[in-house]
Backbone bond lengths (Angstrom), bond angles and torsions (degrees), N, CA, C in turn:
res aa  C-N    CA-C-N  psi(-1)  N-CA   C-N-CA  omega(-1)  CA-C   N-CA-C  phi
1 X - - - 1.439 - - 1.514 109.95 -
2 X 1.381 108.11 121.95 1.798 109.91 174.84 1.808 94.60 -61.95
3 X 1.634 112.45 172.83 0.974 139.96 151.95 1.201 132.00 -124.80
4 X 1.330 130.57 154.60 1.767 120.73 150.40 2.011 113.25 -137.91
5 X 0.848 72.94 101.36 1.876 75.27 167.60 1.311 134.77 -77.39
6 X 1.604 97.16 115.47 1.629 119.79 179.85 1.613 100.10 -95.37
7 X 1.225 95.57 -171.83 2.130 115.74 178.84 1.808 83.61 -47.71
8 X 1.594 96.27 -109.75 1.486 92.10 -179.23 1.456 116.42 -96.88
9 X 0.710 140.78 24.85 1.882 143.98 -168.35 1.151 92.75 -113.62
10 X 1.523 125.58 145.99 1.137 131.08 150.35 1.376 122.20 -148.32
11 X 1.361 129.05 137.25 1.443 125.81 -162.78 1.253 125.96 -114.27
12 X 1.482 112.08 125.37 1.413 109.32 -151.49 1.851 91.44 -113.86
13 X 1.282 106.60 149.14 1.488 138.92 162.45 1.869 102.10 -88.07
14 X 1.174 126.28 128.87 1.537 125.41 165.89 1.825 101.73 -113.63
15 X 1.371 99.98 147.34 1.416 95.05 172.85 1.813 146.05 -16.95
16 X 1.595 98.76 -26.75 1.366 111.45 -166.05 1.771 94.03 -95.65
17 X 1.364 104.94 -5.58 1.479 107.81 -162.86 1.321 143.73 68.45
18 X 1.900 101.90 21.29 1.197 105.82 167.36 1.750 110.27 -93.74
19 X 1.372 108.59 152.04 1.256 107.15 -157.08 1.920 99.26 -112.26
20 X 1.176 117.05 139.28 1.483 131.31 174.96 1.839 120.38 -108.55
21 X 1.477 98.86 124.85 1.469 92.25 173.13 1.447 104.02 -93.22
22 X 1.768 113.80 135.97 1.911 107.56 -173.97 1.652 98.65 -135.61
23 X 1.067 100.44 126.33 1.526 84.63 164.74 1.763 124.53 -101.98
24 X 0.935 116.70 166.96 1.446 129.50 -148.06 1.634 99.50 -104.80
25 X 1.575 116.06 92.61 1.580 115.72 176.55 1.089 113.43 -74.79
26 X 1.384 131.29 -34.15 1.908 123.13 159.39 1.835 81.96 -162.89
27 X 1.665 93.95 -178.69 1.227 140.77 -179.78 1.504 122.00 -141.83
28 X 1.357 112.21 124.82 1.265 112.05 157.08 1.738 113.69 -132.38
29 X 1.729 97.13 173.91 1.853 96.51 -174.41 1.593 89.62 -110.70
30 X 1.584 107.80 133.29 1.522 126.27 167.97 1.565 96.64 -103.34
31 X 1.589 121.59 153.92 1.192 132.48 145.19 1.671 107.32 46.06
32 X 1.736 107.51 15.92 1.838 95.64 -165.86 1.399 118.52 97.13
33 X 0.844 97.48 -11.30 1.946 99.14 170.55 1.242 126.39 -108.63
34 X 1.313 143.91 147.42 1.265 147.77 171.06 1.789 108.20 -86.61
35 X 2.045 100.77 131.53 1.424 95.17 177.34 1.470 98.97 -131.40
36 X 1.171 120.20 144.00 1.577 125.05 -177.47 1.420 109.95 -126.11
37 X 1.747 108.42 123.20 1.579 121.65 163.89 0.995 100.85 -53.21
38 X 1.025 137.97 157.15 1.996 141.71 177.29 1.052 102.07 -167.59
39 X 1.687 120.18 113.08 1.762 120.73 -164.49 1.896 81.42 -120.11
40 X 1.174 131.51 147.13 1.519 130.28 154.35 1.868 116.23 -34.48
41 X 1.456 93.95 138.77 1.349 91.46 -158.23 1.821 97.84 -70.74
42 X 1.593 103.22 -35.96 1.557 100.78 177.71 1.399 115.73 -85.99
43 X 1.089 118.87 50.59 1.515 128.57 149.63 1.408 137.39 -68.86
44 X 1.497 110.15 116.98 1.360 97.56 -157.34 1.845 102.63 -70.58
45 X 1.643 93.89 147.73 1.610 100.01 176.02 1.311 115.72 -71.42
46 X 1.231 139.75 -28.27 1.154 128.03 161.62 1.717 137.74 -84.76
47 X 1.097 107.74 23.77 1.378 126.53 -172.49 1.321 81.36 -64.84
48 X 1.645 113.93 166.39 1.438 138.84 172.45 1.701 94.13 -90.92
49 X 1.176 116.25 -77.72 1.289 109.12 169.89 1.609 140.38 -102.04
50 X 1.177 115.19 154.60 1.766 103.22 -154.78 1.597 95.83 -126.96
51 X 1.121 124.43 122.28 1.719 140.58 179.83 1.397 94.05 -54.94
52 X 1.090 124.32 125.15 1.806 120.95 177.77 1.671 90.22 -130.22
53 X 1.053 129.81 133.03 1.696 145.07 156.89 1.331 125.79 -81.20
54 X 0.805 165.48 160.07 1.651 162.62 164.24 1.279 95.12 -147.54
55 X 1.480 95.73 109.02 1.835 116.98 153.18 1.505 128.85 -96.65
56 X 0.881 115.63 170.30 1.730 117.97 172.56 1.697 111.22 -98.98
57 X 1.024 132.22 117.78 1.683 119.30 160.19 1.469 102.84 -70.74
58 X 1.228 85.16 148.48 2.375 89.82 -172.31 1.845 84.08 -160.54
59 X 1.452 103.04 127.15 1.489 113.66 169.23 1.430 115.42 -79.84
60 X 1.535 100.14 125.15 1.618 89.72 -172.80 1.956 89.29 -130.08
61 X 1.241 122.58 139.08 1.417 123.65 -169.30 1.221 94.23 50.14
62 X 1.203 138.70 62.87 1.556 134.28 152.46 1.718 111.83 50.31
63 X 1.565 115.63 10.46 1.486 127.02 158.34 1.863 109.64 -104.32
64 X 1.511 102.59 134.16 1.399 108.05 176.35 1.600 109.80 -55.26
65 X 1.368 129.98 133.70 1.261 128.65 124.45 1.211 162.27 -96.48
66 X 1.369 153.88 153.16 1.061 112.27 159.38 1.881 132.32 -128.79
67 X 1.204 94.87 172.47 1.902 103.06 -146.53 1.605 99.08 -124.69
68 X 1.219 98.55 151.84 1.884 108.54 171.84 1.386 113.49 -64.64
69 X 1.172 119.82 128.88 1.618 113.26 159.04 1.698 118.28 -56.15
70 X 1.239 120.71 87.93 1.373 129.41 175.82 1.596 98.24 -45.56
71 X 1.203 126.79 -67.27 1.144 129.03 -154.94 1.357 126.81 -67.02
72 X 1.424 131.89 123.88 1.775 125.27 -160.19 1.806 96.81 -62.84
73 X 1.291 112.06 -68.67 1.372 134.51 162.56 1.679 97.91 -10.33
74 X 1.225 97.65 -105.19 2.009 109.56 -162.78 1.938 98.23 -41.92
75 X 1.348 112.83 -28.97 1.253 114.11 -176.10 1.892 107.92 -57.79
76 X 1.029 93.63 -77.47 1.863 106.75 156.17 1.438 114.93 0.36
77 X 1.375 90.90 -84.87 1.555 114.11 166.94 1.286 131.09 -12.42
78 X 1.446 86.49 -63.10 1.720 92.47 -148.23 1.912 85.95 -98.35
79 X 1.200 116.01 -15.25 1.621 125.43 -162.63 1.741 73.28 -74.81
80 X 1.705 143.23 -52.57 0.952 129.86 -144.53 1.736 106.10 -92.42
81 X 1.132 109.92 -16.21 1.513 124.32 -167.62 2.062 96.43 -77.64
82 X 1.499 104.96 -53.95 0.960 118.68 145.47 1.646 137.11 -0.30
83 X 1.150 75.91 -96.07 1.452 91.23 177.36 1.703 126.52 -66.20
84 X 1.847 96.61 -26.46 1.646 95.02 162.51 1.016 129.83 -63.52
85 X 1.890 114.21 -28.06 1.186 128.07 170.19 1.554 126.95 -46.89
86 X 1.392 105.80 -62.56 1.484 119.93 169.71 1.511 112.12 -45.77
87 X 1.740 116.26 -51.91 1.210 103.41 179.06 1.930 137.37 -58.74
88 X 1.614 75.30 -20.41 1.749 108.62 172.99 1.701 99.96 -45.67
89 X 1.696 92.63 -67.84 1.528 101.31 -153.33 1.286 112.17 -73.09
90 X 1.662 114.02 -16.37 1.466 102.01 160.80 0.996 138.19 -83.55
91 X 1.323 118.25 -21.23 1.675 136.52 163.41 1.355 85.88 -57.18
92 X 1.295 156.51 -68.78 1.458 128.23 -157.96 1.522 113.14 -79.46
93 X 1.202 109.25 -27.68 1.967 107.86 -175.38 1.851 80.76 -60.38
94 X 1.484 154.90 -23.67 1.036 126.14 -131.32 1.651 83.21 -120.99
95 X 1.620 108.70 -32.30 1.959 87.81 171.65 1.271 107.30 -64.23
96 X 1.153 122.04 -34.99 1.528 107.79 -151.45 1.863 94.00 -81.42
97 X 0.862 123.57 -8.22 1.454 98.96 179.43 1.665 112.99 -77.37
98 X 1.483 130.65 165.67 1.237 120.69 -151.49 1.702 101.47 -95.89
């Protein structure tokens, strides 16, 4: 899958060559790898629930890609590492407001 990186949007090419705009709800690094929440960028904000993806970035020809978490396990993982993250960043967007 090509990429291009914006602020938070990023647009992906998939094999068949249809291309997706996603934006990027956090990132963290497991074991050395980069994994990205990626919900559709036109997602409505008030949905009850929001489709979130988690891929792997993996360098392939010395260009980033990114790939499915095959694994149930590392999936787990990183879905939970994840998600502490987000809760992180909202607990702070929420001190700092006045």
């Amino acid at each position: 899958m090509d990429q291009e990186y914006g602020a938070n949007i990023i647009s992906i090419t998939d094999e068949d060559g249809v291309e997706y705009e996603l934006e990027v709800l956090s990132s963290v690094t497991y074991k050395g790898a980069e994994y990205l929440a990626l919900t559709p960028a036109d997602a409505d904000d008030e949905a009850e629930e929001l489709e979130v993806s988690i891929l792997k970035s993996v360098m392939d020809d010395g260009e980033p890609i990114l790939v499915a978490v095959e694994d149930d396990e590392e999936l787990e993982t990183v879905y939970d590492l994840l998600m502490q993250n987000l809760f992180e960043e909202e607990e702070a967007e929420e001190d700092d407001e006045p």
